[in-house]
RODRENDO-888515 format. One line per 8 residues: number of its first residue (from 1); their letters; for each residue z, y, x of N, C-alpha, C. Coordinates in nm, 2 decimals, m for minus. Layout:
<zapas>
NUM	a	Z Y X Z Y X Z Y X ~ ...
</zapas>
This chain:
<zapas>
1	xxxxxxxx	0.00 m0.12 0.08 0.00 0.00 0.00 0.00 0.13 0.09 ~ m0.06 0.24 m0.01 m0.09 0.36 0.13 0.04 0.43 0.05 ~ 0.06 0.52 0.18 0.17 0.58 0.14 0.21 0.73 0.02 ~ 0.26 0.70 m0.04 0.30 0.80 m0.21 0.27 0.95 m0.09 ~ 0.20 1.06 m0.20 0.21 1.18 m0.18 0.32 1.21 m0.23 ~ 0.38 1.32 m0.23 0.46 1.43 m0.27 0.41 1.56 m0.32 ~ 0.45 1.57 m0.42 0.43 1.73 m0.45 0.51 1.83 m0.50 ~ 0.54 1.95 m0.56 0.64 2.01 m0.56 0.74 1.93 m0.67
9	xxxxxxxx	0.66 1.88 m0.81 0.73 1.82 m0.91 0.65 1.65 m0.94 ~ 0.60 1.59 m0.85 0.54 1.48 m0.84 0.55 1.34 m0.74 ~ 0.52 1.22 m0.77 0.51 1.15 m0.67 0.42 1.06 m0.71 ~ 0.28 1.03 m0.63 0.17 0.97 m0.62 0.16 0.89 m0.57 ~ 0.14 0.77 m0.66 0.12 0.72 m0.56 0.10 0.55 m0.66 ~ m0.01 0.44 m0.56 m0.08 0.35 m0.63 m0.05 0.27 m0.74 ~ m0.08 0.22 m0.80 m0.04 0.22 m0.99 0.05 0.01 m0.86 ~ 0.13 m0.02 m1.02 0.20 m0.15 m0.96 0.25 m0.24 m1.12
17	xxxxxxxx	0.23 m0.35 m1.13 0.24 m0.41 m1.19 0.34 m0.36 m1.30 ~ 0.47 m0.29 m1.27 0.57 m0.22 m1.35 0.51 m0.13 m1.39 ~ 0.39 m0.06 m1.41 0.39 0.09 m1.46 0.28 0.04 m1.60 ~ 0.27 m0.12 m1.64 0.21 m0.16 m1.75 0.29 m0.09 m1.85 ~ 0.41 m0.07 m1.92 0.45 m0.01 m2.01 0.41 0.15 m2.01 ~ 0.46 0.22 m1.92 0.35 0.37 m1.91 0.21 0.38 m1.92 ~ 0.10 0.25 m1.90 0.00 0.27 m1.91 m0.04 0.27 m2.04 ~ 0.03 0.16 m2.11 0.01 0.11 m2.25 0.02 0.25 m2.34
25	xxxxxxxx	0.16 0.33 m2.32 0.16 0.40 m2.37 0.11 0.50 m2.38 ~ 0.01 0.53 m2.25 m0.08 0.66 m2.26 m0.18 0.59 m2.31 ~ m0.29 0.48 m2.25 m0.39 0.48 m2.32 m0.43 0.43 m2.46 ~ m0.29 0.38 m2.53 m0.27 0.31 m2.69 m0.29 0.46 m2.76 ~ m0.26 0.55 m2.72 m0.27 0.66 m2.82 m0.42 0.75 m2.81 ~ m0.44 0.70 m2.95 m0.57 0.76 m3.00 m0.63 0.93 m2.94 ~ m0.51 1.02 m2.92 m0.56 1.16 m2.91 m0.54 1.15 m2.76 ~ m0.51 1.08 m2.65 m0.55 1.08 m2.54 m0.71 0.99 m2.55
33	xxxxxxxx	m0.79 0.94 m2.61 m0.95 0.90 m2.63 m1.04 0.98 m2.66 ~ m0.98 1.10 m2.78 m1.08 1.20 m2.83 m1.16 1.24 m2.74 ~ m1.16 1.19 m2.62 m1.29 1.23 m2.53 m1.27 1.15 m2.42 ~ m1.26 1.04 m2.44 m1.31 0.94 m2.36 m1.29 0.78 m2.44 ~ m1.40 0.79 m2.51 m1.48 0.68 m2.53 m1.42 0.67 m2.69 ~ m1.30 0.69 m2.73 m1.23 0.65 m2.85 m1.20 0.52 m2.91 ~ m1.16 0.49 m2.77 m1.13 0.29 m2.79 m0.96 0.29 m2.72 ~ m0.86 0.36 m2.77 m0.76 0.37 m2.76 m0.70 0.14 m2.72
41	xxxxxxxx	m0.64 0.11 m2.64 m0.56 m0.01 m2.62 m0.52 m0.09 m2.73 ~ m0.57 m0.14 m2.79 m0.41 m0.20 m2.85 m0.32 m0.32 m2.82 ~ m0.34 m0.40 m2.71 m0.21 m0.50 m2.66 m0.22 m0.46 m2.52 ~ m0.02 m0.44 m2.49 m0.02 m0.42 m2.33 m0.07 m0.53 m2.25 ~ m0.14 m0.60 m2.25 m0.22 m0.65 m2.20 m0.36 m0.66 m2.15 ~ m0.38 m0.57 m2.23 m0.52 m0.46 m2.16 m0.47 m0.39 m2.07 ~ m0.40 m0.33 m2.07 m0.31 m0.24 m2.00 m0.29 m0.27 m1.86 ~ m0.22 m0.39 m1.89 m0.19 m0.52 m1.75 m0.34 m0.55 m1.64
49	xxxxxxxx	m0.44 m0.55 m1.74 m0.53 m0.59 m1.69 m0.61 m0.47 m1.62 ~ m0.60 m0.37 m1.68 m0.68 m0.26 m1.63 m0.59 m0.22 m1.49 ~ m0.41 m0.26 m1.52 m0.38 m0.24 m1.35 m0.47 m0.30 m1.25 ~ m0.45 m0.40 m1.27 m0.53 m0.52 m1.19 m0.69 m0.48 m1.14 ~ m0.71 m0.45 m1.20 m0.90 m0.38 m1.19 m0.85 m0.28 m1.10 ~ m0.76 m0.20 m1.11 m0.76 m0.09 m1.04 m0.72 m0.12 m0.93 ~ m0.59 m0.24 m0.90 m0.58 m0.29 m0.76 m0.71 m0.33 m0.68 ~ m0.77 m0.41 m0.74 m0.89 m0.45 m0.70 m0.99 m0.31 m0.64
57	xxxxxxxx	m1.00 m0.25 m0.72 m1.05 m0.10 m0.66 m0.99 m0.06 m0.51 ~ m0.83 m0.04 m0.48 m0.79 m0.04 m0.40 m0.87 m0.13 m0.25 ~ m0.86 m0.23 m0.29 m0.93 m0.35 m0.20 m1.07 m0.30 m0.16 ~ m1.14 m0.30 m0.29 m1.27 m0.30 m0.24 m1.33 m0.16 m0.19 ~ m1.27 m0.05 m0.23 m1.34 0.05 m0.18 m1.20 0.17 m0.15 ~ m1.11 0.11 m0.11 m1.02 0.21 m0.04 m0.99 0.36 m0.12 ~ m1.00 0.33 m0.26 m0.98 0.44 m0.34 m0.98 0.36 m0.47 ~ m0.91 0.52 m0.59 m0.89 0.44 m0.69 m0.75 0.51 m0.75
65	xxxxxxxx	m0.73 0.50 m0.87 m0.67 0.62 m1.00 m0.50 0.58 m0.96 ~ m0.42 0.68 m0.90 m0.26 0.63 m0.86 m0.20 0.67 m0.97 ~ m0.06 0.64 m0.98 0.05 0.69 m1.09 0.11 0.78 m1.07 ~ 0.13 0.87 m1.17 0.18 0.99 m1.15 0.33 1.02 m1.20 ~ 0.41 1.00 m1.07 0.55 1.00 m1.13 0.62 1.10 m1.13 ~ 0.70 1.15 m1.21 0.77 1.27 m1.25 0.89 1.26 m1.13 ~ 0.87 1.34 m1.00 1.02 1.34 m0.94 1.15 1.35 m1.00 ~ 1.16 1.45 m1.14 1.28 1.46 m1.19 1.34 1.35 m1.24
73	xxxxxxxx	1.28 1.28 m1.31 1.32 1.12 m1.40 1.23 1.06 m1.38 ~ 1.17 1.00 m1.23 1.13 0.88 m1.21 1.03 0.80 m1.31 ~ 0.99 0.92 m1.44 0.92 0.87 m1.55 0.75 0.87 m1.51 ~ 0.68 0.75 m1.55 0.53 0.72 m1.53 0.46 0.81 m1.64 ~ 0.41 0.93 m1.57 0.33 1.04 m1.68 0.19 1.01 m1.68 ~ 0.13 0.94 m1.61 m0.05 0.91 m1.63 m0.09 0.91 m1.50 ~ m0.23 0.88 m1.48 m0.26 0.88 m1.36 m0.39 0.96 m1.30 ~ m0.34 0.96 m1.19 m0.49 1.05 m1.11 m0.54 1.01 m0.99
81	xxxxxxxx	m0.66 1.08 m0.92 m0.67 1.02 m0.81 m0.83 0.99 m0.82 ~ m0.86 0.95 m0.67 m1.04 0.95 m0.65 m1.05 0.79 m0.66 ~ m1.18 0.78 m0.74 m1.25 0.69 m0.74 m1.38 0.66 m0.72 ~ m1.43 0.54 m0.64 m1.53 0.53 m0.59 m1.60 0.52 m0.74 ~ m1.74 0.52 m0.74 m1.82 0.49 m0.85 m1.94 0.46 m0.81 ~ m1.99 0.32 m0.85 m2.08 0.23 m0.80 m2.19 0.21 m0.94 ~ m2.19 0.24 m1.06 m2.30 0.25 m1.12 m2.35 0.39 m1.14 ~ m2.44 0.42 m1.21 m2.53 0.54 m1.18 m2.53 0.59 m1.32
89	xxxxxxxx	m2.42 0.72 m1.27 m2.42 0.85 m1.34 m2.50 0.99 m1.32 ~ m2.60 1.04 m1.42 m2.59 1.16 m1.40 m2.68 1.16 m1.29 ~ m2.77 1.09 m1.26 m2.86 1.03 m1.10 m2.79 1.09 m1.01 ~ m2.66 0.99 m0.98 m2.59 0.95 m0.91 m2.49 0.86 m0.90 ~ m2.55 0.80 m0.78 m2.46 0.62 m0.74 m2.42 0.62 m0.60 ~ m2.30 0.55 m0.65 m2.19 0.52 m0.50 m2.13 0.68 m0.46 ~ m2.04 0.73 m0.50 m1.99 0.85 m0.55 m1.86 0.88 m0.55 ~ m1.78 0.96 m0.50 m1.62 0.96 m0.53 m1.62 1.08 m0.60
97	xxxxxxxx	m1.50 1.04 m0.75 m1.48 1.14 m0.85 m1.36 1.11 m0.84 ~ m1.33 1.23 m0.87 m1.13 1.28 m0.94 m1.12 1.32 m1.03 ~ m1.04 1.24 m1.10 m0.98 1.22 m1.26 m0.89 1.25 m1.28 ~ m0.80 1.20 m1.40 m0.65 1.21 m1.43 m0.67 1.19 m1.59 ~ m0.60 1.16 m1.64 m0.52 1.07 m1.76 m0.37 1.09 m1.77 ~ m0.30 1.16 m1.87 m0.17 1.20 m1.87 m0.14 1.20 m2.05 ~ 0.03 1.10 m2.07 0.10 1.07 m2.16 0.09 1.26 m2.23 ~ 0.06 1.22 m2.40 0.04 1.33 m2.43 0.15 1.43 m2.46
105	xxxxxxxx	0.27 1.40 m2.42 0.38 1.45 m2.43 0.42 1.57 m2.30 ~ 0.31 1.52 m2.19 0.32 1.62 m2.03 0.20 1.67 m2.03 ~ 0.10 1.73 m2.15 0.03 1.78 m2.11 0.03 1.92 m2.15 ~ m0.05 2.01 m2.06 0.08 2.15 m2.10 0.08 2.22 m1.96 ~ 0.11 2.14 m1.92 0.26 2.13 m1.81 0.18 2.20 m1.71 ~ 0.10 2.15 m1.67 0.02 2.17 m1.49 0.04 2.05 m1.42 ~ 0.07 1.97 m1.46 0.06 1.82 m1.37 m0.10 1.78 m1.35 ~ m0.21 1.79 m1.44 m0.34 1.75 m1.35 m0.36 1.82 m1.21
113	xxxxxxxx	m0.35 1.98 m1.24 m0.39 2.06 m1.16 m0.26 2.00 m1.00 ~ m0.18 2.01 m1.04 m0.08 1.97 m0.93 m0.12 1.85 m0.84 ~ m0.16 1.75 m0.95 m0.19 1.63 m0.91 m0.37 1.64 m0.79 ~ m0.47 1.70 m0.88 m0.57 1.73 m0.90 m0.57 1.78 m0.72 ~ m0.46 1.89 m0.71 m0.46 1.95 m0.62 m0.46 1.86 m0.45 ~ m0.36 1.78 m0.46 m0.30 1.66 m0.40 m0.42 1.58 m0.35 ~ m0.51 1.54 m0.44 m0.59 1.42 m0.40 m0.72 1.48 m0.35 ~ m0.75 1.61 m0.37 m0.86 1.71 m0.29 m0.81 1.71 m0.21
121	xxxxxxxx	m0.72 1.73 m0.12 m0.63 1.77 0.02 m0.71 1.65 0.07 ~ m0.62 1.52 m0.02 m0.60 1.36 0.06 m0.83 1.34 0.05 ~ m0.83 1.33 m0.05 m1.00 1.29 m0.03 m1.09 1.36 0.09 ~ m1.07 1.46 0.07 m1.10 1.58 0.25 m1.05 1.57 0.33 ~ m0.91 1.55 0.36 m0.86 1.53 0.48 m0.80 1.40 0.52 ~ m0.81 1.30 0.45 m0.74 1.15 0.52 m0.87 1.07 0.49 ~ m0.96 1.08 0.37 m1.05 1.00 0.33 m1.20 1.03 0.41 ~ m1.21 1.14 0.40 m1.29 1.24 0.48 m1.43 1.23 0.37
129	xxxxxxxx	m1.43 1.24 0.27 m1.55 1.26 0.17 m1.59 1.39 0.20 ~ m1.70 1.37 0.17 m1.82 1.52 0.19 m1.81 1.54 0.04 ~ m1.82 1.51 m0.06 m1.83 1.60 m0.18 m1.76 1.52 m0.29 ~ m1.66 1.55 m0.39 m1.62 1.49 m0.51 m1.65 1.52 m0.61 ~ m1.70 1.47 m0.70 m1.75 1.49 m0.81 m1.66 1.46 m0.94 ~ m1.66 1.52 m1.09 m1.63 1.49 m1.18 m1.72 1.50 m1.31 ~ m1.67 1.45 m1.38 m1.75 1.43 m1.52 m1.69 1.48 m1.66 ~ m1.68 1.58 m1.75 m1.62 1.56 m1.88 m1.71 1.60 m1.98
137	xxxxxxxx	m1.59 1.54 m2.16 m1.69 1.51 m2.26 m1.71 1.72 m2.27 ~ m1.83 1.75 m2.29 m1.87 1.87 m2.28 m1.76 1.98 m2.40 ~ m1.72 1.86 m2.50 m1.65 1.95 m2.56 m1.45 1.97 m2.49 ~ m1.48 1.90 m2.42 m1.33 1.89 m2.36 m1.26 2.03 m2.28 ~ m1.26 2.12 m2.29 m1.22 2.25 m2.27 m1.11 2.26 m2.20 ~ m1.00 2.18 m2.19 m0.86 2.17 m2.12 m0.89 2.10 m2.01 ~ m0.97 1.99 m2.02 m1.03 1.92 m1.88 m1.11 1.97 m1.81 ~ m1.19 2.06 m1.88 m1.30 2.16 m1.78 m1.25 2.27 m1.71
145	xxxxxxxx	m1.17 2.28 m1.80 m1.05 2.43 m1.70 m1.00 2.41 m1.61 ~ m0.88 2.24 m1.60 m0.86 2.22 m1.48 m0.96 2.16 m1.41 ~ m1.06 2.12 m1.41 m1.18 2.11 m1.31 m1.24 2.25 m1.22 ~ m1.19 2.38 m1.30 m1.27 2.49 m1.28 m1.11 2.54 m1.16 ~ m1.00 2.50 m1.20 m0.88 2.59 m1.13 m0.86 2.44 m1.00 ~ m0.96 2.37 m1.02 m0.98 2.29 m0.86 m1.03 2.33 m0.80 ~ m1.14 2.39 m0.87 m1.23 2.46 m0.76 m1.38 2.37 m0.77 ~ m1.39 2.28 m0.86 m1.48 2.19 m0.90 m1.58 2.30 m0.91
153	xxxxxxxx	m1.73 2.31 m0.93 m1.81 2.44 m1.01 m1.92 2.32 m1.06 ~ m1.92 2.38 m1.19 m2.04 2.32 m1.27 m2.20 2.33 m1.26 ~ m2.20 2.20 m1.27 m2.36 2.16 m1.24 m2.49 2.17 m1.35 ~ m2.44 2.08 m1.44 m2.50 2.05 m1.55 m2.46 1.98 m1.68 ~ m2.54 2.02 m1.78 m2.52 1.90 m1.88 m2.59 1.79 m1.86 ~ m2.54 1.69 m1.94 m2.61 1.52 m1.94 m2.53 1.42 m2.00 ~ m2.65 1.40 m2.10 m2.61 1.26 m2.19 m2.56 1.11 m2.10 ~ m2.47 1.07 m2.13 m2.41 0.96 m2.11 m2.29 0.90 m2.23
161	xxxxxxxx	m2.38 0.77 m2.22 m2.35 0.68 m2.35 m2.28 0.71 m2.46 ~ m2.41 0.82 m2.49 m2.44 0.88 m2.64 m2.33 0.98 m2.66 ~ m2.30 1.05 m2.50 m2.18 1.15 m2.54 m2.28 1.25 m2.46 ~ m2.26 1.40 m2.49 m2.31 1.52 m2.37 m2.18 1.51 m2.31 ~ m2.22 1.52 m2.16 m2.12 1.54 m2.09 m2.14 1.62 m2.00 ~ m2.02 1.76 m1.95 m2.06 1.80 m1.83 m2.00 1.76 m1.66 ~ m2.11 1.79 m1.54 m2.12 1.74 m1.43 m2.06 1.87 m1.33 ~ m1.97 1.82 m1.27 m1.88 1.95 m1.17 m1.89 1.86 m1.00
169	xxxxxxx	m1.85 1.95 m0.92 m1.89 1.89 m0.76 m1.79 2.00 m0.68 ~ m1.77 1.96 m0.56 m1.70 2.04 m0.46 m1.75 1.96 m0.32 ~ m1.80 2.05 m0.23 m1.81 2.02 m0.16 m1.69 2.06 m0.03 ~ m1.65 1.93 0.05 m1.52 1.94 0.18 m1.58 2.08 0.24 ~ m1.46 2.15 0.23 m1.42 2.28 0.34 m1.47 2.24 0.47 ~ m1.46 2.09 0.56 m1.46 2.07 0.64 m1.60 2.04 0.72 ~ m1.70 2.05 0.64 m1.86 2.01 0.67 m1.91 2.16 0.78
</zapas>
């Protein structure tokens, strides 16, 4: 396991067989889907399983979506983090994008952006990516904002599986 970030009110760091009940409970609820896909969980056992996929991510391409734990109460709020992406979005394949997914009760807060903030550092500076990309559903306005206070800048629109979605990018400070 790579080692948990820190951040002022966060700890990062790779999802683990225990954080199946935090996952269940972010992705079983329907208004965390309204813009991503609208196929909310329903046994933690999807849940269990999608850790597992995401371990495997770990393995295979040294990246991949961590848990986002609340320093104050040790509580699992959702996850974030770069992922490799190996089918073809947006004509573009083999790709690292930065996400995040958060329990709808911490959103509000600034935890993507915090988080958001964290894995741009780590993808530029330990991973050493030349550019990260993201994706949202075009109507998604609170996800596009924190993509815009990354520093992400928009590309385009584009249909993907029968959703418009828009296309954001940042290229490393370090090129």
């Amino acid at each position: 396991m790579r080692e948990p970030i820190e951040t002022e009110r966060l700890i990062l760091r790779e999802l683990t067989a225990s954080d199946d009940k935090g996952m269940f409970e972010l992705d079983s609820n329907p208004n965390v889907h309204v813009f991503v896909g609208k196929k909310p969980v329903k046994d933690i056992d999807e849940s269990r399983s999608h850790i597992k996929n995401i371990q495997q991510q770990y393995k295979d391409f040294d990246a991949g979506r961590w848990a986002v734990i609340l320093k104050e109460t040790g509580d699992f709020i959702g996850w974030s983090g770069i992922k490799f992406i190996t089918n073809e979005i947006n004509n573009h394949k083999d790709f690292y994008e930065i996400g995040y997914r958060f329990i709808e009760k911490h959103w509000g807060k600034g935890y993507a952006t915090e988080a958001g903030k964290a894995f741009i550092d780590y993808a530029f500076n330990v991973m050493k990516v030349e550019t990260l990309y993201a994706y949202a559903d075009e109507g998604n306005e609170n996800s596009r904002r924190i993509l815009e206070k990354l520093g992400l800048q928009y590309v385009n629109s584009f249909e993907y599986e029968g959703e418009l979605e828009v296309w954001y990018e940042l290229k490393s400070p370090n090129l």
